[in-house]
N, CA, C and O atoms as a DFTB+ gen file, in Angstrom:
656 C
 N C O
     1  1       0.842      -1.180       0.000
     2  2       0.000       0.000       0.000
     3  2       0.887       1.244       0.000
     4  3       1.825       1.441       0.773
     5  1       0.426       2.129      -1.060
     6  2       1.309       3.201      -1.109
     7  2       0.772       4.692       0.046
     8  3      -0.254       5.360      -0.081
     9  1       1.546       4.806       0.804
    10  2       1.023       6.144       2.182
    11  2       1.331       7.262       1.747
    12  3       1.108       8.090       2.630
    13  1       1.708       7.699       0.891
    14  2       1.932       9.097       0.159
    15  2       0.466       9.592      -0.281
    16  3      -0.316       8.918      -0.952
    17  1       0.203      11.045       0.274
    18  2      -0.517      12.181      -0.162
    19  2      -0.290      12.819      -0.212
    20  3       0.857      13.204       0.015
    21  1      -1.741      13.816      -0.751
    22  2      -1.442      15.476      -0.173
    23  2      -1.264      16.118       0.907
    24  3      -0.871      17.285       0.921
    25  1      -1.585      15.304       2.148
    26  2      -1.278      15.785       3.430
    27  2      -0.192      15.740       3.921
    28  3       0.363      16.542       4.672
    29  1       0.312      14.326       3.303
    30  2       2.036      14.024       3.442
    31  2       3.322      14.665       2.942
    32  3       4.468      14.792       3.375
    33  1       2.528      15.081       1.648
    34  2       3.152      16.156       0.987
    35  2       3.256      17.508       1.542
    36  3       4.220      18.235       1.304
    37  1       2.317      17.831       2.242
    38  2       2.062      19.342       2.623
    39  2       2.799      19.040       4.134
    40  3       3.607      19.933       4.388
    41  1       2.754      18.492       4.693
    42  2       3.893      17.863       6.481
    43  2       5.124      17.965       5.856
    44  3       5.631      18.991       6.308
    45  1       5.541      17.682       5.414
    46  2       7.113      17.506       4.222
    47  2       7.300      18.433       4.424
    48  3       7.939      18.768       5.421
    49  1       6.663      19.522       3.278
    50  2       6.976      21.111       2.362
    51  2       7.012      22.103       4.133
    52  3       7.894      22.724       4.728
    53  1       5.724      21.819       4.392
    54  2       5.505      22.826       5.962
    55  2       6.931      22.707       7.012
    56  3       7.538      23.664       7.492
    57  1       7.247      21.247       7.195
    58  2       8.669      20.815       8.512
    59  2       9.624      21.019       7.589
    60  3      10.583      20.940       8.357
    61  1      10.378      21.333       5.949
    62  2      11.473      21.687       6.064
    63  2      11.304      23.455       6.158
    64  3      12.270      24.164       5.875
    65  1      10.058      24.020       6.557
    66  2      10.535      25.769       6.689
    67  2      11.054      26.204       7.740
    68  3      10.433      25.825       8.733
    69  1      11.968      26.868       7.970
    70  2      12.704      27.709       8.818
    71  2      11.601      27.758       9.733
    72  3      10.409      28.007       9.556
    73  1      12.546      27.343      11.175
    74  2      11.695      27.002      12.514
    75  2      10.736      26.515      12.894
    76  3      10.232      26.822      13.974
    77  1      10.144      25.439      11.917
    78  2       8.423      25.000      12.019
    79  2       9.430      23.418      12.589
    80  3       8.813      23.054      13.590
    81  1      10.250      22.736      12.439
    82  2      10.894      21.788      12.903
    83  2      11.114      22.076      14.135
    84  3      10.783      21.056      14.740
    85  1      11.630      23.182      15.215
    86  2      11.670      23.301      16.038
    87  2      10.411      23.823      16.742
    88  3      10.354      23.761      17.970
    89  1       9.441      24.315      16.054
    90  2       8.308      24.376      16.593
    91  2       7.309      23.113      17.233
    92  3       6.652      23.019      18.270
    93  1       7.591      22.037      15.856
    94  2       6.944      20.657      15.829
    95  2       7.556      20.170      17.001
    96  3       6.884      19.779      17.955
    97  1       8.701      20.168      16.993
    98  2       9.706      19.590      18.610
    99  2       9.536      20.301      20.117
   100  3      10.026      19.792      21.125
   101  1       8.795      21.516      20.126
   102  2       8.526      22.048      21.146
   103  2       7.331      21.531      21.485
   104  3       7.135      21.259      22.670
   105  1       6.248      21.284      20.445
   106  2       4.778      20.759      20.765
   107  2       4.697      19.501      20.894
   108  3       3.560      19.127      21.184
   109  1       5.732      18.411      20.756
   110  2       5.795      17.452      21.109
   111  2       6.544      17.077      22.406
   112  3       6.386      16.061      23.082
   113  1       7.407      18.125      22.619
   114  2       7.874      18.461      24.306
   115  2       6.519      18.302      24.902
   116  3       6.058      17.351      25.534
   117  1       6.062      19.264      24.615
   118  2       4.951      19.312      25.830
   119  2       3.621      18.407      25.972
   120  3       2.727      18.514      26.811
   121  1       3.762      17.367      24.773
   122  2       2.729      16.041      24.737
   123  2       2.070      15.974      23.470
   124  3       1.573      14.925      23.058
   125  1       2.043      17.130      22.789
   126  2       1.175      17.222      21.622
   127  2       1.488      16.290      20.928
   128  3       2.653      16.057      21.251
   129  1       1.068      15.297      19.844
   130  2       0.700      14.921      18.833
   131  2       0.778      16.036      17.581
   132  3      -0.044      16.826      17.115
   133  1       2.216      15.696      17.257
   134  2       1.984      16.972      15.507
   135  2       1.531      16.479      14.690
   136  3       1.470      17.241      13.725
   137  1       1.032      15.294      14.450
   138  2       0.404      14.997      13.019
   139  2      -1.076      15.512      13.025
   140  3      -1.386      16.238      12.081
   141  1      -2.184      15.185      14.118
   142  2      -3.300      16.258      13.963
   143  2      -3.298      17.745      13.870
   144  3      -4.157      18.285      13.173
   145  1      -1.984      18.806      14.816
   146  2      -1.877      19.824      14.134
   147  2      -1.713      20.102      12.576
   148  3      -2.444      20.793      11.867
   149  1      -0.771      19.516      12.281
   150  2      -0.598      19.735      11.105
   151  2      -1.690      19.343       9.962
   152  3      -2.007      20.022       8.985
   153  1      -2.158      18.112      10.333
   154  2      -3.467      17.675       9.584
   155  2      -4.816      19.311       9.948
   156  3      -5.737      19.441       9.141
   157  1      -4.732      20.091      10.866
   158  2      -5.525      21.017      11.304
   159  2      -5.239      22.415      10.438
   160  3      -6.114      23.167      10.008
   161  1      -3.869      22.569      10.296
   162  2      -3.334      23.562       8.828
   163  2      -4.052      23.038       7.527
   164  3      -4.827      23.727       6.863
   165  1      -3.705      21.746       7.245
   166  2      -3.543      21.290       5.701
   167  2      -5.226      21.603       6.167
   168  3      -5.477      22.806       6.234
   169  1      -6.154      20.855       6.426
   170  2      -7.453      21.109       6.316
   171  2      -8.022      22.712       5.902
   172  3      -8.615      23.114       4.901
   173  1      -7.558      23.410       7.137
   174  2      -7.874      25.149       6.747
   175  2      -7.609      25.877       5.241
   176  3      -8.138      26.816       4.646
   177  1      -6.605      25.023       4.974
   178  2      -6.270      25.261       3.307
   179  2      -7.243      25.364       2.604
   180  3      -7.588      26.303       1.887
   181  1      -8.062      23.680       2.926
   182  2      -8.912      22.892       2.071
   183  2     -10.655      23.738       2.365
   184  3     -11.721      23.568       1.772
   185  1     -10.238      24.764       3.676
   186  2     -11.232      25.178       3.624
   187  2     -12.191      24.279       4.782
   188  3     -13.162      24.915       5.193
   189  1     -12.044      23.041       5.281
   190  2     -12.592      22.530       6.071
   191  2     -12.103      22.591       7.706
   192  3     -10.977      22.767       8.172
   193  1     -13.289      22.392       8.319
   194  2     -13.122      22.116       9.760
   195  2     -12.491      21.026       9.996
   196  3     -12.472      20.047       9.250
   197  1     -11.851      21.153      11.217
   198  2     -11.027      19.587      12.130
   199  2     -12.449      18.829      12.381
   200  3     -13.558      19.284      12.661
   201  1     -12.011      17.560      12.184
   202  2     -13.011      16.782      12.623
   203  2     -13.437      16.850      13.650
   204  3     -12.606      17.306      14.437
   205  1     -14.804      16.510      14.296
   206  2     -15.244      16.619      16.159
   207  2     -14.405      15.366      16.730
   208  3     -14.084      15.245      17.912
   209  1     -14.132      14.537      15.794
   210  2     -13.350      13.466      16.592
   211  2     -12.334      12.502      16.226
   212  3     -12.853      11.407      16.012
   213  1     -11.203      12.504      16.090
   214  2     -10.681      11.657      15.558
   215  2     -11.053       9.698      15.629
   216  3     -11.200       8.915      16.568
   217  1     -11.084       9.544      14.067
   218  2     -11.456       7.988      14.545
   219  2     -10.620       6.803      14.886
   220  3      -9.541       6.659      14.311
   221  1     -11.050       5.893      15.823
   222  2     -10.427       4.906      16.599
   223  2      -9.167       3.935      15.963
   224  3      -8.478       3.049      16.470
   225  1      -9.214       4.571      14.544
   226  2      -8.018       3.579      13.973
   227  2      -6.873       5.054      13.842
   228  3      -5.720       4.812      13.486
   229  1      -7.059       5.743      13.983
   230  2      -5.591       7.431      14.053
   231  2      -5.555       7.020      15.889
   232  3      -4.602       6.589      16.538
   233  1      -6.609       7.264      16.237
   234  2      -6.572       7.522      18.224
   235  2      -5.448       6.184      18.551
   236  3      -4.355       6.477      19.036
   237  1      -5.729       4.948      18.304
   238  2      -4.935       3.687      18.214
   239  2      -3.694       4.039      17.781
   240  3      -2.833       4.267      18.631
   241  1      -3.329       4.164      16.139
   242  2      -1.947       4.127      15.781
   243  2      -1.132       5.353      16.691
   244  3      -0.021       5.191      17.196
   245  1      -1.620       6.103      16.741
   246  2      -1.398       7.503      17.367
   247  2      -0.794       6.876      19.074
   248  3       0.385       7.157      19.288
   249  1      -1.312       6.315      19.885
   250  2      -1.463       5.825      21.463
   251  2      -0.538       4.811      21.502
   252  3       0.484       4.781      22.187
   253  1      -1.002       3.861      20.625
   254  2      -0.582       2.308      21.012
   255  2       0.898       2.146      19.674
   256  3       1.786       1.295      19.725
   257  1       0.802       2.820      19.009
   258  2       2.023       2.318      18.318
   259  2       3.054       3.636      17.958
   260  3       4.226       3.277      17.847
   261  1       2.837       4.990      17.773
   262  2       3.178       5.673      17.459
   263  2       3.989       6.646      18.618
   264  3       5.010       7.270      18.328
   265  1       3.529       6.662      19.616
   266  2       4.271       7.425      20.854
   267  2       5.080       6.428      21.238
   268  3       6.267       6.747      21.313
   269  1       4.756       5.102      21.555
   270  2       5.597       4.459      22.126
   271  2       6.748       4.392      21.586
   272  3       7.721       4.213      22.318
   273  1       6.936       4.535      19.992
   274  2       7.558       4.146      19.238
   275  2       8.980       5.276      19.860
   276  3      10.026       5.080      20.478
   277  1       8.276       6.478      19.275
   278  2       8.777       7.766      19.435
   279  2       9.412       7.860      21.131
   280  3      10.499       8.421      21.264
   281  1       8.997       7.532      21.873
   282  2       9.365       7.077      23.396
   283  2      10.669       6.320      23.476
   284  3      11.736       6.653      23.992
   285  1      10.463       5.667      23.098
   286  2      11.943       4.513      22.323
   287  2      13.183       5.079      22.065
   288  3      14.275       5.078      22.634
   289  1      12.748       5.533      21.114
   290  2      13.742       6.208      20.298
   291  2      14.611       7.194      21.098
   292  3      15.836       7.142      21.207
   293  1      13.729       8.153      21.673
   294  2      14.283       9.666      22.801
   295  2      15.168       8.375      23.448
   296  3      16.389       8.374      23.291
   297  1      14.562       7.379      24.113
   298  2      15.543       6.985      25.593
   299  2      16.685       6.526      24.629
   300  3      17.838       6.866      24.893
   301  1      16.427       5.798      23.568
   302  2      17.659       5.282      22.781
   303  2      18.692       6.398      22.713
   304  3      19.906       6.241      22.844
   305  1      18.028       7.595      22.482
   306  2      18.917       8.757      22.202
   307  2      19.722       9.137      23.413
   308  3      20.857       9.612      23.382
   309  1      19.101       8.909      24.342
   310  2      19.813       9.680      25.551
   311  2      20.649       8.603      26.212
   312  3      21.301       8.820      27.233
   313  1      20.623       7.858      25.817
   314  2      21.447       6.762      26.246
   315  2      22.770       6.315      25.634
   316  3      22.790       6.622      24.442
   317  1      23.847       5.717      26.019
   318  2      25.345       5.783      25.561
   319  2      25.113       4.797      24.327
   320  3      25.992       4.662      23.475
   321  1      23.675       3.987      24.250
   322  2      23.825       3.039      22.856
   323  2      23.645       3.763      21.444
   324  3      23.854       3.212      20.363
   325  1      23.249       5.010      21.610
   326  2      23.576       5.858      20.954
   327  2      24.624       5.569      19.853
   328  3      24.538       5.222      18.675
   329  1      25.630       5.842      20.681
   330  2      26.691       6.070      20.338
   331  2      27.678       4.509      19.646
   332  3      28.274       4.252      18.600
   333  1      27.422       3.882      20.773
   334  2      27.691       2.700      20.605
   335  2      26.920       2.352      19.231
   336  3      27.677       2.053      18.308
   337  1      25.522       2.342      18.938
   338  2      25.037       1.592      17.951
   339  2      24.466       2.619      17.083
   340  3      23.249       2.536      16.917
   341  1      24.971       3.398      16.601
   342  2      24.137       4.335      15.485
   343  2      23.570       3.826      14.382
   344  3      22.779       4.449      13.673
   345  1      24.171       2.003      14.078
   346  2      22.987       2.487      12.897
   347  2      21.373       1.687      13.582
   348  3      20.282       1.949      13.075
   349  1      21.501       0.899      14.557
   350  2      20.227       0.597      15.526
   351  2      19.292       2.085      16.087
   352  3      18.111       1.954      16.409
   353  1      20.102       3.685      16.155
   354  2      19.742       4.482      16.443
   355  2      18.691       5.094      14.920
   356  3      17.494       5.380      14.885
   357  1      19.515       5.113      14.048
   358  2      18.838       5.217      12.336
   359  2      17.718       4.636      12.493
   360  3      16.674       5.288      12.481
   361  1      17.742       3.065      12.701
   362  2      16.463       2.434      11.824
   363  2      15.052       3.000      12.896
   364  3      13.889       3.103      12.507
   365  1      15.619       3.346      14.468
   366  2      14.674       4.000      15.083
   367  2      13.861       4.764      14.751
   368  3      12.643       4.754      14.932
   369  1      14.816       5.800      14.007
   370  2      14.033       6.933      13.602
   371  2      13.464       7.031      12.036
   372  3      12.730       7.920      11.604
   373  1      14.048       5.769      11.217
   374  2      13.699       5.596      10.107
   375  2      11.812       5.008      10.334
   376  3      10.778       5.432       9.819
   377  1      12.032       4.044      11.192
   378  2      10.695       3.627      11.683
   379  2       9.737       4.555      12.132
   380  3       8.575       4.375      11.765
   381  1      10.011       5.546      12.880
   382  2       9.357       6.323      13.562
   383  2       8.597       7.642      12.431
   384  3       7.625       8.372      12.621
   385  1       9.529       7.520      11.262
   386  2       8.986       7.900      10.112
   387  2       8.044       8.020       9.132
   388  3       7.452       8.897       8.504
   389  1       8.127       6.602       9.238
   390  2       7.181       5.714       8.340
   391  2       5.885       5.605       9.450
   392  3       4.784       5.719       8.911
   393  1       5.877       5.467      10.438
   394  2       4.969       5.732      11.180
   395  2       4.141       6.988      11.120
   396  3       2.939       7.250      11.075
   397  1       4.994       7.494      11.133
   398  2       4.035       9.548      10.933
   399  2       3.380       9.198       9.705
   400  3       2.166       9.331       9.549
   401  1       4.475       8.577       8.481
   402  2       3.288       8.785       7.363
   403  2       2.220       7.885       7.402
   404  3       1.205       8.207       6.785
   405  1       2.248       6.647       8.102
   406  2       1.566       6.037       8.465
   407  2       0.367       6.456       8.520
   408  3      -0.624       6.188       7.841
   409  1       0.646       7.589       9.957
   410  2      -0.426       8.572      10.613
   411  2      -0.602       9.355       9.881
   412  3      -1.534       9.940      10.431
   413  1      -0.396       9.956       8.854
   414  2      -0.598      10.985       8.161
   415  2      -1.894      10.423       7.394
   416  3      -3.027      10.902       7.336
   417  1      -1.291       9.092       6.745
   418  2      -2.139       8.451       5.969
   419  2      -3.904       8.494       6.483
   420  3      -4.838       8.913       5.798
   421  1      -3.962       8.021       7.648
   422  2      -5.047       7.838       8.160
   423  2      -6.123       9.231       8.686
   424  3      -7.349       9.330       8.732
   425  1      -5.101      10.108       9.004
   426  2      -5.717      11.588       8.984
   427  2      -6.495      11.929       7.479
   428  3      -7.661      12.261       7.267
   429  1      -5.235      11.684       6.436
   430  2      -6.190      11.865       5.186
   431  2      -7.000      11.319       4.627
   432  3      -7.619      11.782       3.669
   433  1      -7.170      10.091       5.181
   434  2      -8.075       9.491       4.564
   435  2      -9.392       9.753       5.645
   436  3     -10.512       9.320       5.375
   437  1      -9.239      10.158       6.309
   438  2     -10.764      10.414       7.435
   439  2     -11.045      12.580       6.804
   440  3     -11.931      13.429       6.900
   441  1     -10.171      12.515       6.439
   442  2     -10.485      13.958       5.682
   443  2     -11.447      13.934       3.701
   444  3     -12.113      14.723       3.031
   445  1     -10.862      12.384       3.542
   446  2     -12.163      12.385       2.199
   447  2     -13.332      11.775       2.543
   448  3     -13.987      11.293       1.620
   449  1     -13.787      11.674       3.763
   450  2     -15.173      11.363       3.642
   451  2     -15.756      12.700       4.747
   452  3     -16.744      12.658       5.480
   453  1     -15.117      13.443       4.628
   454  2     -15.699      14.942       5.161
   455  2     -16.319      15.591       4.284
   456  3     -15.336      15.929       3.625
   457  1     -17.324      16.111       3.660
   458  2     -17.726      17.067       2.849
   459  2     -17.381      18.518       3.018
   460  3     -16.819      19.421       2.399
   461  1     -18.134      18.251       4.422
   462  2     -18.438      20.053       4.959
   463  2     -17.374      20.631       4.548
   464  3     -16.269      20.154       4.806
   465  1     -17.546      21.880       3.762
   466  2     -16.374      23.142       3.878
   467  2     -17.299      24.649       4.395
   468  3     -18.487      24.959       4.484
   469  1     -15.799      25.396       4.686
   470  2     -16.537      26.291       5.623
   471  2     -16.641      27.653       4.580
   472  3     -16.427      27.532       3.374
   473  1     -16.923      28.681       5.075
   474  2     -17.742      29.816       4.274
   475  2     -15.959      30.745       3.638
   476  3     -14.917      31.082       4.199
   477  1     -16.478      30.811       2.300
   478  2     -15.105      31.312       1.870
   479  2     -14.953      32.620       2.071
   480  3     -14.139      33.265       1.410
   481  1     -15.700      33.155       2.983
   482  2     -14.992      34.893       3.968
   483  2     -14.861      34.493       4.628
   484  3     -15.822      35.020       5.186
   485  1     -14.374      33.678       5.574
   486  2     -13.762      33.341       6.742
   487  2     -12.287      33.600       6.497
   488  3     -11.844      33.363       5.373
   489  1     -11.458      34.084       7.483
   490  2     -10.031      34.499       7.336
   491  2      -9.613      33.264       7.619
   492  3     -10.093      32.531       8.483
   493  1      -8.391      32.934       6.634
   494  2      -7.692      31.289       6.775
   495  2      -7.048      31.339       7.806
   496  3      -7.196      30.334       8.501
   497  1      -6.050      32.472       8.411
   498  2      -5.637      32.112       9.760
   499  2      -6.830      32.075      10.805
   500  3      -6.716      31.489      11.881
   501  1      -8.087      32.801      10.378
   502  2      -8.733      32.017      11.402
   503  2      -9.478      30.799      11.856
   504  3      -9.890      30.598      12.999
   505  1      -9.607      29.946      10.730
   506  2      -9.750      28.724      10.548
   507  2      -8.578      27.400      10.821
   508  3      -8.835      26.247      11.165
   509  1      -7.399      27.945      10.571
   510  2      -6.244      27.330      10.893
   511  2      -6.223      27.567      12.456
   512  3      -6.040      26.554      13.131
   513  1      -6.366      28.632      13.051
   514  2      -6.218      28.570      14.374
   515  2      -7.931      27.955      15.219
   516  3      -7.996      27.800      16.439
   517  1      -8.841      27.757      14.513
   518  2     -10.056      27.311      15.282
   519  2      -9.690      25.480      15.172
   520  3      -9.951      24.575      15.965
   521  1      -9.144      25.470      14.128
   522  2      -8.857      24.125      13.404
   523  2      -8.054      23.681      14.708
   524  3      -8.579      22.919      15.521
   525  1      -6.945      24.109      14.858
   526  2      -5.758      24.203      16.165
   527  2      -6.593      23.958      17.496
   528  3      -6.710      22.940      18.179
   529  1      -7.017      24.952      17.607
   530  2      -7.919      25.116      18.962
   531  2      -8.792      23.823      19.676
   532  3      -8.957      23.398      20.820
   533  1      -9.292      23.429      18.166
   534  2     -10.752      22.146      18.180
   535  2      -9.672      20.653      18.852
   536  3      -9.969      19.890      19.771
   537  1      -8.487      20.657      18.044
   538  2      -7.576      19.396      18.291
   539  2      -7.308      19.625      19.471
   540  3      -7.612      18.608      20.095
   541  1      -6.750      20.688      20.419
   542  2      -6.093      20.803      21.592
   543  2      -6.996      20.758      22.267
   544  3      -6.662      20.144      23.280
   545  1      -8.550      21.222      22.341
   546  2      -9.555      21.007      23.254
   547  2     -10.192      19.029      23.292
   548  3     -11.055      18.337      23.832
   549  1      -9.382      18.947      22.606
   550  2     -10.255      17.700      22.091
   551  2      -9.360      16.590      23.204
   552  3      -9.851      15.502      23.505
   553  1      -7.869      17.093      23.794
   554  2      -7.342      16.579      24.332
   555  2      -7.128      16.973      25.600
   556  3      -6.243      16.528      26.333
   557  1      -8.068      17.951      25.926
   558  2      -8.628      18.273      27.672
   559  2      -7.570      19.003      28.221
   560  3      -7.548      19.064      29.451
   561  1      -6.587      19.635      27.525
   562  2      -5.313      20.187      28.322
   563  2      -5.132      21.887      28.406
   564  3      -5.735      22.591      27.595
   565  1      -4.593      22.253      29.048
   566  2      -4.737      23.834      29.207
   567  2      -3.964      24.029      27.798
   568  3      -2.931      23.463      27.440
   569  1      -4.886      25.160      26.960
   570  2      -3.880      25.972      25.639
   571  2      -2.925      26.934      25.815
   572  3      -2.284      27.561      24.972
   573  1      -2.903      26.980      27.092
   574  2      -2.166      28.377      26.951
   575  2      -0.686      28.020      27.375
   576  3      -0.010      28.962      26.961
   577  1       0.384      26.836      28.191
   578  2       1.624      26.339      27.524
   579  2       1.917      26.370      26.387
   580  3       3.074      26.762      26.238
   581  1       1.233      26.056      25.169
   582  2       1.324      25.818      23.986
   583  2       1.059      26.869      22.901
   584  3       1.471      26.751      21.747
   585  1       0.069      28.296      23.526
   586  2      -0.432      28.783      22.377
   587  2       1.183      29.803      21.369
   588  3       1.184      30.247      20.221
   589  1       2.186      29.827      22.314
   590  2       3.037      30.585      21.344
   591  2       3.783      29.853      20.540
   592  3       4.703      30.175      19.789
   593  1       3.101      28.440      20.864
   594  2       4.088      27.372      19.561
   595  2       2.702      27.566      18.561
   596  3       3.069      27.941      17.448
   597  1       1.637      27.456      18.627
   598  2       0.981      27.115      17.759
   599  2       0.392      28.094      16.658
   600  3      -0.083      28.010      15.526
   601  1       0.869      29.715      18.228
   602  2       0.341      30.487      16.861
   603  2       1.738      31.112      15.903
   604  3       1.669      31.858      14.926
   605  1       2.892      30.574      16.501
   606  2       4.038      30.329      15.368
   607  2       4.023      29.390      14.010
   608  3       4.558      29.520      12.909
   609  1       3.185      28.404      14.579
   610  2       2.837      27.126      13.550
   611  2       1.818      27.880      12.545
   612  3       2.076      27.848      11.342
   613  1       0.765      28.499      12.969
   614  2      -0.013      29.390      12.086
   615  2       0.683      29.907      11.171
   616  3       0.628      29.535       9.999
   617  1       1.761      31.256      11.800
   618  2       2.321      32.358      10.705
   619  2       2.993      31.418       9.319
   620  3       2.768      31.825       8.179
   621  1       3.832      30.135       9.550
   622  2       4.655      29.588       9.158
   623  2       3.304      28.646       8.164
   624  3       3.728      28.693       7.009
   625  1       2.537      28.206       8.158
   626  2       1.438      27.247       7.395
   627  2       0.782      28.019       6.722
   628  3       0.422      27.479       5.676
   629  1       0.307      29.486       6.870
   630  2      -0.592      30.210       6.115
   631  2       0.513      30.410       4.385
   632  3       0.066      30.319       3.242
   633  1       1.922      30.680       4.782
   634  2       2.624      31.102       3.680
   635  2       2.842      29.874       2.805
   636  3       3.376      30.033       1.707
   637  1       2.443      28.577       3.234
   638  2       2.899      27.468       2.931
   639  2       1.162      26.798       1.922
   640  3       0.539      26.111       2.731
   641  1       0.748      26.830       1.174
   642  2       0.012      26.282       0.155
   643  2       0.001      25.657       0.172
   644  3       1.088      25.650       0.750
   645  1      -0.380      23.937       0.032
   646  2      -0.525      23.175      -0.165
   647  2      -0.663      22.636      -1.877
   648  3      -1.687      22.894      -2.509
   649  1       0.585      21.812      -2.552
   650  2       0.495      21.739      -3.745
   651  2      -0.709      21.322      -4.660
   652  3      -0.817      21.619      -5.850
   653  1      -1.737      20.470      -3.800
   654  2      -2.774      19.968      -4.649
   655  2      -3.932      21.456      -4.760
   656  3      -4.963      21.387      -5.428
């Protein structure tokens, strides 16, 4: 099965711009999940709302295979096998890769059976940031640790188009 999209494409183009990599790494400091942010940009593009809920096969890969994974990897990192075994440190993060697109995959595909789009006078950063807002409420945690990563993630996604 091939996991390449437009969403995957647009996570790509968005994490190599100047400081959105260190942005993505700050919001995952603090617990976030970047593949629904970012799935919350690419949508605002498209003109649509974040879903009310993510479904049980993203919530799963996301919980049960995808943090842990990523969990792994950090202790691998901080640890002297590091060093000792770099290329066991590689396939970590090679895995942990293929996993995002994994997750990416499944975000986009719960984004083509969405219809709804929203009203085209609506300001896109403000849809990108309600889009933002809907995911972080959705995970019961205070916004306001996070809101100067996210409304950095905004400035940096609005300039960024999405090729399709």
């Amino acid at each position: 099965m091939i996991y390449n999209n437009p969403l995957w494409d647009y996570a790509l183009k968005l994490y190599r711009q100047a400081g959105v990599e260190d942005i993505c790494l700050s919001l995952q400091a603090q617990g976030i999940q970047v593949n629904p942010v970012l799935f919350a940009c690419w949508l605002a593009h498209k003109r649509k709302p974040f879903p009310k809920a993510l479904n049980q096969d993203v919530l799963c890969w996301q919980t049960e295979l995808l943090a842990p994974l990523r969990a792994l990897r950090y202790r691998f990192r901080q640890s002297d096998w590091r060093r000792d075994y770099p290329e066991c440190y590689q396939a970590f993060k090679q895995a942990e890769l293929e996993a995002e697109r994994i997750d990416l995959y499944h975000l986009w595909q719960l984004s083509q059976t969405d219809t709804q789009c929203l009203a085209t006078d609506t300001c896109l950063e403000q849809i990108m940031q309600d889009n933002i807002d809907a995911y972080i409420q959705s995970l019961e945690i205070e916004p306001r640790p996070i809101k100067q990563y996210t409304d950095a993630l905004v400035r940096e996604a609005i300039k960024n188009k999405p090729d399709d």
